[in-house]
C-alpha positions in Angstrom: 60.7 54.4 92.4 61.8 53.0 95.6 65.1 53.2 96.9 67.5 49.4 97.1 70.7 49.4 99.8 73.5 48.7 97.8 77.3 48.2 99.1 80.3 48.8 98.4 83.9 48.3 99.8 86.1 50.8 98.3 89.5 52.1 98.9 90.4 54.5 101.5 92.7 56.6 99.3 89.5 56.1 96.7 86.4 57.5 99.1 89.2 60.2 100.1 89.0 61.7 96.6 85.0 60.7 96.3 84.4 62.9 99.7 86.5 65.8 98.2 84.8 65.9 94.6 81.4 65.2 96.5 82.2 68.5 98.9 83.8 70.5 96.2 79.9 70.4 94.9 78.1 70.3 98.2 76.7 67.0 97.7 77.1 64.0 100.3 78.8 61.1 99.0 75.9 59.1 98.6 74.0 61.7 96.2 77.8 62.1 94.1 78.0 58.9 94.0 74.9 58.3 92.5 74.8 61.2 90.3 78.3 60.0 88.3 76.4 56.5 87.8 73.3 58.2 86.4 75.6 60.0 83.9 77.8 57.4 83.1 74.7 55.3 82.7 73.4 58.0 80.2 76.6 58.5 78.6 76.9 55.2 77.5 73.1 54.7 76.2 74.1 58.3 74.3 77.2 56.3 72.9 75.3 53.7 71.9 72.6 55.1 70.3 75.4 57.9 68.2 77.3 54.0 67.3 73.8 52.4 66.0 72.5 55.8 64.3 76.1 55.7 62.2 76.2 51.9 61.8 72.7 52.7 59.7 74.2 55.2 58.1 72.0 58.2 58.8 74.4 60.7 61.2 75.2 63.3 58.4 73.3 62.4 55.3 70.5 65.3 55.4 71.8 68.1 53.1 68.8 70.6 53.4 69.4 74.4 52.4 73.3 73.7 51.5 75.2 74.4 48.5 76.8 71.7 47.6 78.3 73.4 44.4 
């Protein structure tokens, strides 16, 4: 996959606290940056796909080896 410029005006107080999470984990900014929209990108599909599976109905209903007694 190829790699797209993509820019942003942010904040000074803002890319402060981005430079400081991003060095807390030896990262540059670019790379934290990126990484917290992968996850939040994933987090949201995960989200989505938890809302749809209980919408149907299926999150919870298998009942193998309990005792329901």
């Amino acid at each position: 996959m190829g790699s797209r410029v993509l820019s942003l005006r942010v904040d000074g107080e803002l890319l402060e606290r981005i430079r400081q999470h991003a060095a807390k984990r030896g990262m540059s900014v670019q790379d934290y940056v990126v990484r917290t929209l992968i996850r939040e990108d994933f987090d949201e599909r995960f989200q989505s796909s938890v809302d749809e599976t209980e919408r149907l109905g299926i999150w919870g209903t298998a009942t193998y080896g309990m005792d329901n007694s």
